[in-house]
VOVEXVEX-997405 format. One record per residue (C-alpha): residue number from 1; x, y, z. Coordinates in Angstrom, 2 decimals. Each point is the difference from the previous one (the first is absolute). Example, Ala and Ser with C-alpha at 12.3 -4.5 7.8 and 13.67 -1.06 7.14 Angstrom:
// VOVEXVEX-997405
<site k="1" x="12.30" y="-4.50" z="7.80"/>
<site k="2" x="1.37" y="3.44" z="-0.66"/>
***
This chain:
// VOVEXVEX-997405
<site k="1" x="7.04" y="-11.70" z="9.15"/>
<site k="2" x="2.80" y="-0.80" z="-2.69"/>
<site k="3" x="0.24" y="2.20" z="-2.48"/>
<site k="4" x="-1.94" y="-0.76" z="-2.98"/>
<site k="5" x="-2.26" y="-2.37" z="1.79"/>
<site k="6" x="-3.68" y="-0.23" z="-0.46"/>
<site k="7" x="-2.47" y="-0.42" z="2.86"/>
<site k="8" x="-1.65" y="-3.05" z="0.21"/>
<site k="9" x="-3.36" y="-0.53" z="-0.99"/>
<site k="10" x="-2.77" y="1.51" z="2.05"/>
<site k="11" x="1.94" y="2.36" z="1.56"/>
<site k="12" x="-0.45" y="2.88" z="-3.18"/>
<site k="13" x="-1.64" y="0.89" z="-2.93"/>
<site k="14" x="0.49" y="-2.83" z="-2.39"/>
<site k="15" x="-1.05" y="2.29" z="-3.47"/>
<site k="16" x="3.10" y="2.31" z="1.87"/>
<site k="17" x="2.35" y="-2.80" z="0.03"/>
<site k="18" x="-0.79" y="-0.73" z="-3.47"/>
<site k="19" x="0.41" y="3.40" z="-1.47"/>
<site k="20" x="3.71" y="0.22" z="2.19"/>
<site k="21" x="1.00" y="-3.64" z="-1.73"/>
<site k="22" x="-1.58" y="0.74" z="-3.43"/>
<site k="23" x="3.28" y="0.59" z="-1.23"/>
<site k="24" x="1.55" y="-3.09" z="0.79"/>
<site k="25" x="-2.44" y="-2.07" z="-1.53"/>
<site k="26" x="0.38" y="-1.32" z="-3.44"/>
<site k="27" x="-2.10" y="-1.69" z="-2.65"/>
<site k="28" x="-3.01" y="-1.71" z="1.30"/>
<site k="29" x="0.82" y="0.59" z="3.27"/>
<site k="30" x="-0.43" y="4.02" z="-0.92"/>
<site k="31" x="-2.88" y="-0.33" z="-2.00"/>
<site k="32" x="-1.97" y="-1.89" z="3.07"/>
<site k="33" x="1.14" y="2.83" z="2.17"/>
<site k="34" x="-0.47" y="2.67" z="-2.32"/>
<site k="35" x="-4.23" y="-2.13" z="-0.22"/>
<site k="36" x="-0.37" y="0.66" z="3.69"/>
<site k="37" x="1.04" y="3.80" z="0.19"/>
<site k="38" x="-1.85" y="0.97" z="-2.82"/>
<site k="39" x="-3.46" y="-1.99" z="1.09"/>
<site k="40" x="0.44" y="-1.04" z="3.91"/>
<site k="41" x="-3.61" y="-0.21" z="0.64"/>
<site k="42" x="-0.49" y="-2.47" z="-3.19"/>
<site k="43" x="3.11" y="-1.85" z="1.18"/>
<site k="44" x="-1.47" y="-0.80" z="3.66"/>
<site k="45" x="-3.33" y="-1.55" z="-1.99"/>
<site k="46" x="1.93" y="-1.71" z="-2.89"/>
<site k="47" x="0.86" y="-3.75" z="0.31"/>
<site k="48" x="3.63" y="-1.21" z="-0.60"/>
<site k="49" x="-0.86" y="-0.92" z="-3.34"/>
<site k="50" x="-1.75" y="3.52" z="-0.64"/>
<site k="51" x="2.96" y="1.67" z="0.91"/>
<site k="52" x="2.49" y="-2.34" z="-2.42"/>
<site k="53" x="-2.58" y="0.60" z="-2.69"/>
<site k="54" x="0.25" y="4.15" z="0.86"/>
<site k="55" x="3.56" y="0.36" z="0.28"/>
<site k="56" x="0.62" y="-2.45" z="-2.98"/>
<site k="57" x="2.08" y="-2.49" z="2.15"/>
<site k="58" x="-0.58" y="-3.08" z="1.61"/>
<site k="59" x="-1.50" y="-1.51" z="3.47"/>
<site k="60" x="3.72" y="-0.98" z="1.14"/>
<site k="61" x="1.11" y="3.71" z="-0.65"/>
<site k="62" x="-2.41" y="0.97" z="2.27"/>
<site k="63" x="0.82" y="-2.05" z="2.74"/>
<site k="64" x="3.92" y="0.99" z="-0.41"/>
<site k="65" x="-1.03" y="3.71" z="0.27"/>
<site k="66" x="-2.39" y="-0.93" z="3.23"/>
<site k="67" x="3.44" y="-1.22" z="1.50"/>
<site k="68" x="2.36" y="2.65" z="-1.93"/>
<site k="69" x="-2.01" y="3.07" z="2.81"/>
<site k="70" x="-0.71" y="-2.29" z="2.85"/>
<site k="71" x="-3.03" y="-2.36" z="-0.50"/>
<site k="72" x="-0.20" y="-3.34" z="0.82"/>
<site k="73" x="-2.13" y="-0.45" z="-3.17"/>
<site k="74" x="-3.40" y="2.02" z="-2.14"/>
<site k="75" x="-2.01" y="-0.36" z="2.76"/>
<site k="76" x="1.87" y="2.13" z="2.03"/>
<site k="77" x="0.83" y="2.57" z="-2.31"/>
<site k="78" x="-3.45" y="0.38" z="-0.95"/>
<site k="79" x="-1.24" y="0.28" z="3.26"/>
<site k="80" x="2.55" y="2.89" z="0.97"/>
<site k="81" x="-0.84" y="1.72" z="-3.45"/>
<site k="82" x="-3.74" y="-0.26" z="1.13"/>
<site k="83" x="0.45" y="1.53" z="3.32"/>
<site k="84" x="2.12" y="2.73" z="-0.81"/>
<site k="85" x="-2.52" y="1.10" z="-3.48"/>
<site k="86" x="-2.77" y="-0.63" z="2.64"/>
<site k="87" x="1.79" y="2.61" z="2.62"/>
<site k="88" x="0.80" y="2.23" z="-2.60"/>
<site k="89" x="-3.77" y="0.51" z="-0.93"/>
<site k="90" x="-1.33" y="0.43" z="3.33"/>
<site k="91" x="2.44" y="2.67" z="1.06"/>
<site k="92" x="-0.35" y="1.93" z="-2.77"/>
<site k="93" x="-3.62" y="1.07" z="1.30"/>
<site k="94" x="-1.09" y="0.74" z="-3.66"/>
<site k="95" x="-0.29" y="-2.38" z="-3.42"/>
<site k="96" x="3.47" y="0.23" z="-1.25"/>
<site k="97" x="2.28" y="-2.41" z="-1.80"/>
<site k="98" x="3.32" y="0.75" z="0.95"/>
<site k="99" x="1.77" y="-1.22" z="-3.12"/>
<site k="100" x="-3.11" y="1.77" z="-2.57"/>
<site k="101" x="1.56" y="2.23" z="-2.11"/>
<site k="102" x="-0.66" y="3.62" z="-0.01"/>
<site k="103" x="-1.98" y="1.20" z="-3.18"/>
<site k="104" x="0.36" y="3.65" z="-1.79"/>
<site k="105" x="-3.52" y="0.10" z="1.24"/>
<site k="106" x="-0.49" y="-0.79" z="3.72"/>
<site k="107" x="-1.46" y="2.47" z="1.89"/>
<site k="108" x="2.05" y="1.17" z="2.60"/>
<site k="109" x="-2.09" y="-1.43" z="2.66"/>
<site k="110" x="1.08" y="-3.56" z="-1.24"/>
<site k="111" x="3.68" y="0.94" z="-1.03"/>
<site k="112" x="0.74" y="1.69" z="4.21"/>
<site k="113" x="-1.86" y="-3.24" z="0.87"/>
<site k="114" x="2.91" y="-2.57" z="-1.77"/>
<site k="115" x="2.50" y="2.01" z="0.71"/>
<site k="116" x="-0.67" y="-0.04" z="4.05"/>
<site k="117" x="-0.72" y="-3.93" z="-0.14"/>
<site k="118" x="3.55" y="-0.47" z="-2.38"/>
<site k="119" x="1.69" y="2.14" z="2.54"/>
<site k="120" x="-1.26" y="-1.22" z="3.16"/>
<site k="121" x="0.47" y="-3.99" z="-1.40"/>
<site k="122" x="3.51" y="1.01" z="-0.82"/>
<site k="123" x="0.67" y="1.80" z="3.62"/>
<site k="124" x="-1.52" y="-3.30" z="1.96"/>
<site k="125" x="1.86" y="-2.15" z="-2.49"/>
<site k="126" x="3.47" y="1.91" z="0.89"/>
<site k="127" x="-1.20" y="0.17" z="3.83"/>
<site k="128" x="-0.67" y="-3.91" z="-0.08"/>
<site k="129" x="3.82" y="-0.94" z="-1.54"/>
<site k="130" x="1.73" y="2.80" z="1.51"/>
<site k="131" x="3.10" y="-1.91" z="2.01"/>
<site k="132" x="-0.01" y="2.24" z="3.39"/>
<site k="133" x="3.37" y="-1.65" z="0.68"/>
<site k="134" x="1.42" y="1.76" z="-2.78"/>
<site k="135" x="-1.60" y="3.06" z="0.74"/>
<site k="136" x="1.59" y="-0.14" z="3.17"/>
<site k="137" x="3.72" y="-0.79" z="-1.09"/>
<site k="138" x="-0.28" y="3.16" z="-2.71"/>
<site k="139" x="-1.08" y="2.38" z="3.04"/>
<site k="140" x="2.47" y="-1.14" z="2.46"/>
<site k="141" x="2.74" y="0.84" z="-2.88"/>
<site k="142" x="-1.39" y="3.01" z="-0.81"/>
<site k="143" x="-0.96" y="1.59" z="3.46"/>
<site k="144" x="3.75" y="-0.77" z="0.49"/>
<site k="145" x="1.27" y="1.40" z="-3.30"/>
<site k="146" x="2.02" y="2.98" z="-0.12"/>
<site k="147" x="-1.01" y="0.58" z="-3.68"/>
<site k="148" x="-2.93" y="-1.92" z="-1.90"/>
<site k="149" x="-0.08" y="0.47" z="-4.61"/>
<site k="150" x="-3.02" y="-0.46" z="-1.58"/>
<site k="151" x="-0.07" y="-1.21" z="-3.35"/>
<site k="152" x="-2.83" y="-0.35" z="-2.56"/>
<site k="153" x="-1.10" y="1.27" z="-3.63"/>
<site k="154" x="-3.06" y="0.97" z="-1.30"/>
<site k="155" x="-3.38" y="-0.28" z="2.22"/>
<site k="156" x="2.20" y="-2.10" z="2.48"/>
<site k="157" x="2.46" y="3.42" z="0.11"/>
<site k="158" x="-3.51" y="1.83" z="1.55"/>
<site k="159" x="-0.52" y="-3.01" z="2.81"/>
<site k="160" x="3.64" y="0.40" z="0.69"/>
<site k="161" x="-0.03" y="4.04" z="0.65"/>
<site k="162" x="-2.86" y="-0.83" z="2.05"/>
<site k="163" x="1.99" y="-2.13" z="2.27"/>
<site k="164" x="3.16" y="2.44" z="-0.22"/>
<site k="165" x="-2.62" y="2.38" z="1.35"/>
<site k="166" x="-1.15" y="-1.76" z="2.90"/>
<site k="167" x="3.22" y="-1.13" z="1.45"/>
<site k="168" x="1.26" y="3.51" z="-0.69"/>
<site k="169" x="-2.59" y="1.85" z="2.08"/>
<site k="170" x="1.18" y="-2.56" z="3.25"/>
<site k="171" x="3.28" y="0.44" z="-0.12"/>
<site k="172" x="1.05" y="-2.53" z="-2.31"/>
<site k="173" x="2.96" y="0.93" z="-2.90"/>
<site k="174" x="-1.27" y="-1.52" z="-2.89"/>
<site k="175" x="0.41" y="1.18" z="-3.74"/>
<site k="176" x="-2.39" y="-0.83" z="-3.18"/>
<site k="177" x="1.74" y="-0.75" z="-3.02"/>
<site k="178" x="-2.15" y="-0.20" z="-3.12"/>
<site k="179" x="3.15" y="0.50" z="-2.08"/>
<site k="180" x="2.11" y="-3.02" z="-0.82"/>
<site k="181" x="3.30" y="2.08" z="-0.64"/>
<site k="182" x="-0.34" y="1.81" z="3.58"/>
<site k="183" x="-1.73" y="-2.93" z="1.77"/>
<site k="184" x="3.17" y="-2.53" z="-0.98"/>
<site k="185" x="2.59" y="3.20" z="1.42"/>
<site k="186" x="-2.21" y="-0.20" z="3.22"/>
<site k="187" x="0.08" y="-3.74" z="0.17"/>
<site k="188" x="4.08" y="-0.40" z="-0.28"/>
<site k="189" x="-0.01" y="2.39" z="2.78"/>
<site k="190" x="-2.10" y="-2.05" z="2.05"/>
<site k="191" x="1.89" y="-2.13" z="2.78"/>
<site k="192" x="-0.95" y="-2.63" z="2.85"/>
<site k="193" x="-2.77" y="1.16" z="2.09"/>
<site k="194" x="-2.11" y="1.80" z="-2.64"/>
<site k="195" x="-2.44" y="-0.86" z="-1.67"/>
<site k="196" x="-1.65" y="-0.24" z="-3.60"/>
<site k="197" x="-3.73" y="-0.66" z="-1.15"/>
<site k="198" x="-0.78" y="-0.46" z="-3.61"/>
<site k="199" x="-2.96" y="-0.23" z="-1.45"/>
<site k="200" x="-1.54" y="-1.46" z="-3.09"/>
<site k="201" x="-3.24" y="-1.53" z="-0.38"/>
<site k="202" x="1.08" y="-2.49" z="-2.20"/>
<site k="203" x="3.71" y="-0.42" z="1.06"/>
<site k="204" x="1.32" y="-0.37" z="-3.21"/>
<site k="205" x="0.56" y="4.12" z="-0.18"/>
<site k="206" x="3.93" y="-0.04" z="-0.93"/>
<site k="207" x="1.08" y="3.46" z="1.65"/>
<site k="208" x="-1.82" y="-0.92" z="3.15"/>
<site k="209" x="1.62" y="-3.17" z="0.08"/>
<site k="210" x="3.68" y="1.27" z="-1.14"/>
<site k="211" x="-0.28" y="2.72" z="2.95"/>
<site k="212" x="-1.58" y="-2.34" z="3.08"/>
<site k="213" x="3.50" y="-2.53" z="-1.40"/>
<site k="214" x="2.54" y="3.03" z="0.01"/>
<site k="215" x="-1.28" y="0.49" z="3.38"/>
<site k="216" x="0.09" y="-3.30" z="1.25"/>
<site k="217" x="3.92" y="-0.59" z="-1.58"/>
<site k="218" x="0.68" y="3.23" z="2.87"/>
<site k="219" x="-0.98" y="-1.88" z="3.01"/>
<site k="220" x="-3.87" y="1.70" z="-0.38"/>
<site k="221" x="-2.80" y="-1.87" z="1.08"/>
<site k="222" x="-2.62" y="-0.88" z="-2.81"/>
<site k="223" x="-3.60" y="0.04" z="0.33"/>
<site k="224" x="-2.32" y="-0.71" z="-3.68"/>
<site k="225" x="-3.41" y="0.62" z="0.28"/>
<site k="226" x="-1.28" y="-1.70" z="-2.60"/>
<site k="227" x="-3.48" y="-2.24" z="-1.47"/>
<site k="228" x="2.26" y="-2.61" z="-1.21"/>
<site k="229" x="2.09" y="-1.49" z="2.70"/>
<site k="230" x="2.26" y="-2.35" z="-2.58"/>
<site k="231" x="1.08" y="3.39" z="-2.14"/>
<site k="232" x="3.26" y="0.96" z="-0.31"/>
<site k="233" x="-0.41" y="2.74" z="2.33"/>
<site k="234" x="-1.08" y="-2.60" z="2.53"/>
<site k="235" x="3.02" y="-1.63" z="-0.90"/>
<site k="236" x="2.49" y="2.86" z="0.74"/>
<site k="237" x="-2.09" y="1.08" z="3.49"/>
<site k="238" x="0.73" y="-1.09" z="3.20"/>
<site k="239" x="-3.55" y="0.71" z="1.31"/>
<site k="240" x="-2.79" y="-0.53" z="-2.32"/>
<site k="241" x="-3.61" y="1.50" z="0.36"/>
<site k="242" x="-2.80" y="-0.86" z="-2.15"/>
<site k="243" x="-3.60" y="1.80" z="-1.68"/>
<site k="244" x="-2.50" y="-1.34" z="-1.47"/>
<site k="245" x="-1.94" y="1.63" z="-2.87"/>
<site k="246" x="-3.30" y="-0.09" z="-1.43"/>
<site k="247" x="0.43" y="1.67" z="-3.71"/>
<site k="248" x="-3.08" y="1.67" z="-1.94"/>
<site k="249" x="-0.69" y="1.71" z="-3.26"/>
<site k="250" x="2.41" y="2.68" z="-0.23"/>
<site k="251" x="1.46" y="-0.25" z="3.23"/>
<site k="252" x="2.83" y="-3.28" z="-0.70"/>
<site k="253" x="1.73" y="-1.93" z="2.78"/>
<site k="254" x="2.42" y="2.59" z="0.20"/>
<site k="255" x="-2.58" y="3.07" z="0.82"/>
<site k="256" x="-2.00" y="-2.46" z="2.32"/>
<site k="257" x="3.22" y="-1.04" z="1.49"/>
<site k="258" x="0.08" y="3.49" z="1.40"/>
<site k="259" x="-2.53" y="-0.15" z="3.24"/>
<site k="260" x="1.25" y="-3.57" z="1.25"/>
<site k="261" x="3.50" y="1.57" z="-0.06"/>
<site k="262" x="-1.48" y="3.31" z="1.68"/>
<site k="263" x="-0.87" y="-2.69" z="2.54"/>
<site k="264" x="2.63" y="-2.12" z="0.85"/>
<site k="265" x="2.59" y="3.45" z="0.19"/>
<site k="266" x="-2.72" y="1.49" z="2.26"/>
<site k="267" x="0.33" y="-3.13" z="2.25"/>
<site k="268" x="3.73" y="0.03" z="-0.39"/>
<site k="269" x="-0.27" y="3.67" z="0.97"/>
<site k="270" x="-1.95" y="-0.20" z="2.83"/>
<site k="271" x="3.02" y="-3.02" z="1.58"/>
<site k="272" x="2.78" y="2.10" z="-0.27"/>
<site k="273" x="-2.00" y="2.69" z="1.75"/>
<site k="274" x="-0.88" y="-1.99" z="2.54"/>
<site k="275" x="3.87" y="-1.02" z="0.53"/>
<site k="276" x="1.09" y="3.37" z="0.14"/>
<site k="277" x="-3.01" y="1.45" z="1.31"/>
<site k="278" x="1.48" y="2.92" z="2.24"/>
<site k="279" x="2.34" y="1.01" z="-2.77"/>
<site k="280" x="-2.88" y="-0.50" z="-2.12"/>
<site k="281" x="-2.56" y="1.81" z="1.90"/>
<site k="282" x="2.76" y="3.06" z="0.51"/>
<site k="283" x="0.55" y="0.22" z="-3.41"/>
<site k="284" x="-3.44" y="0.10" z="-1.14"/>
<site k="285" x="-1.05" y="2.65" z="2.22"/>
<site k="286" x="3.24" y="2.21" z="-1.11"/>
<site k="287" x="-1.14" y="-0.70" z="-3.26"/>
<site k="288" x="-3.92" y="1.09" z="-0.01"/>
<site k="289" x="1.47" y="3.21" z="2.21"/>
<site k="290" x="2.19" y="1.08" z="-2.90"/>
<site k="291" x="-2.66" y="-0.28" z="-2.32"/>
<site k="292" x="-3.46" y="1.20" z="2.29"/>
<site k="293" x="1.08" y="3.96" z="-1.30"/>
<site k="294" x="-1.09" y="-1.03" z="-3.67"/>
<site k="295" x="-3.38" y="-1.80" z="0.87"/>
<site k="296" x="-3.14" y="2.74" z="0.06"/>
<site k="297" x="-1.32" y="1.24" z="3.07"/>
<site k="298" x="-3.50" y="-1.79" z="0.74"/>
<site k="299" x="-2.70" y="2.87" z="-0.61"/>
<site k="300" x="-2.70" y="0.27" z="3.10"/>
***
């Protein structure tokens, strides 16, 4: 898929589409989408005119933003939006409503209840639009890499030691750089054949976007992971892979974002094992062997 290119319609989570293009939307066209994501279930029963009268625009706006994420026209869009709020319920296995808010006094019962539907939606959402081409061309660079930077700041730092971690314990060189000052040395050091994976939920993060370009100006292949495909770390990646989120009450799209990245880096993970997998397998063993001394001996 080009970078920066949406799937067409019906082949992923429309209400994840919208959240990933929310930014580029403007005016009426943003307050139509911005309708839909905060009351999808209304939007699938609301007429065209409903929805003009909710989002304070007009019948033609709506039709424009039908066509703006795919649709032929309402009809469609509706339909979709029905579907997927219809889904949504019935795999949740309990009365939930995934965008509800959390309140100071939910019992706990309810609060573990919304936050396993807003996870799983978001998981299946980022299953549904990952781009397994992508995936593919990131783990063919890095299974050949002779040294792999990871970049990322805040929560996105913790996904990205995570990774570091996994590729370290098969055999992979890779480095975590949560540090802007020693990430960008690490980057200019980078050459051709290496590789660097920066990550930012929203893309717009400006260290993890100066290092992933430092590295790309040395030869470095790029990789983003990203929810926002058209962010300027899209823009400076060579490989782009995308999340979808599901945000609630004191967890923001940037906490949520967390799991569908866990994901997509597990699946990621898992390819470049499977490319190196004796090297891999080797190194894992010679890894849990240096370690088995400081586990506890199983009492009988």
């Amino acid at each position: 898929m080009e970078k920066g290119a949406f799937p067409t319609a019906g082949t992923d989570s429309v209400l994840a589409r919208l959240r990933a293009k929310l930014p580029e939307f403007t005016g009426a066209l943003r307050r139509v989408a911005e309708q839909v994501l905060t009351d999808p279930a209304g939007a699938s029963r609301a007429t065209i005119v409903e929805l003009a009268e909710r989002s304070h625009t007009s019948p033609a706006t709506i039709t424009r933003f039908c066509r703006a994420v795919g649709f032929e026209g309402y009809a469609d869009l509706r339909l979709a939006i029905a579907g997927e709020t219809g889904r949504a319920a019935r795999s949740a296995g309990w009365v939930v409503d995934i965008g509800r808010e959390i309140e100071p006094g939910d019992p706990l019962e309810r609060v573990l209840g919304q936050i396993m539907a807003a996870d799983t939606r978001a998981m299946q959402d980022t299953a549904a639009m990952t781009d397994l081409a992508e995936v593919e061309r990131a783990a063919d660079a890095i299974a050949a890499a002779e040294r792999v930077d990871i970049y990322g700041a805040s929560g996105s730092a913790l996904v990205g030691a995570e990774m570091q971690f996994s590729l370290h314990r098969i055999g992979i060189a890779a480095w975590s750089w949560p540090d802007v000052h020693n990430g960008l040395a690490s980057a200019a050091l980078l050459r051709a054949g290496d590789v660097a994976l920066g990550i930012s939920h929203s893309g717009q993060t400006r260290e993890t976007i100066e290092m992933v370009a430092e590295a790309g100006s040395r030869g470095a292949t790029t990789v983003a992971l990203t929810s926002f495909p058209r962010s300027p770390l899209a823009d400076v990646a060579d490989v782009v892979l995308t999340t979808a989120t599901q945000a609630t009450t004191f967890r923001p799209d940037s906490l949520s974002a967390r799991h569908p990245q866990l994901v997509v880096l597990d699946l990621l993970y898992i390819a470049v094992a499977q490319r190196t997998h004796e090297r891999a397998h080797a190194a894992f063993q010679r890894t849990a062997q240096a370690v088995a001394g400081h586990r506890l001996r199983e009492v009988v």
